[in-house]
Structure formats: structure tokens, C-alpha cells
C-alpha positions, 0 to 999 in steps of 0.5 A: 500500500502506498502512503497516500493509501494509507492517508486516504484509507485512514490507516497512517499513523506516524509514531515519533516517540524518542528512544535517545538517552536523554529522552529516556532519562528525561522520561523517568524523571517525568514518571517520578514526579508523577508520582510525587505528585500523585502521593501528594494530590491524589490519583483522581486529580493527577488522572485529570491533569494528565487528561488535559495535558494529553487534550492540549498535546492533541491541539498543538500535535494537530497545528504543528501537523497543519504548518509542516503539511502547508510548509511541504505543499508551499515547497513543492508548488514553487517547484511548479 
């Protein structure tokens, strides 16, 4: 299947979570404080923080998608 297939048919999903040491190291400490966190303030408002967190990186994950996308459409027409 070709990627425009997979972009048609729904199927594409690009998955770019970072494996470099550092990402991983930074990873662990961001659990931790997690943790701390939730010890201190409970699971129900570390869960509700975390739903959040992940709603506000959904909006920025799909306007960081949208300016790459018109930065490669713009690219590719002044080739035209």
C-alpha cells in the first residue's frame, strides 16, 4: 500500500516517540514526579491533569501537523 493509501484509507499513523538517552532519562524523571505528585494530590486529580495535558498535546500535535503539511505543499508548488 502506498502512503497516500494509507492517508486516504485512514490507516497512517506516524509514531515519533524518542528512544535517545536523554529522552529516556528525561522520561523517568517525568514518571517520578508523577508520582510525587500523585502521593501528594491524589490519583483522581493527577488522572485529570494528565487528561488535559494529553487534550492540549492533541491541539498543538494537530497545528504543528497543519504548518509542516502547508510548509511541504508551499515547497513543492514553487517547484511548479
Amino acid at each position: 500500500m502506498s502512503i497516500l493509501e494509507d492517508i486516504y484509507t485512514n490507516h497512517y499513523e506516524a509514531n515519533v516517540r524518542l528512544k535517545s538517552p536523554e529522552s529516556m532519562e528525561l522520561r523517568r524523571e517525568l514518571y517520578a514526579l508523577w508520582e510525587q505528585m500523585e502521593n501528594v494530590m491524589g490519583h483522581e486529580a493527577v488522572d485529570t491533569m494528565l487528561d488535559k495535558e494529553a487534550e492540549l498535546h492533541a491541539l498543538e500535535q494537530e497545528a504543528s501537523f497543519r504548518a509542516g503539511f502547508r510548509l511541504g505543499a508551499g515547497l513543492m508548488a514553487e517547484l511548479l
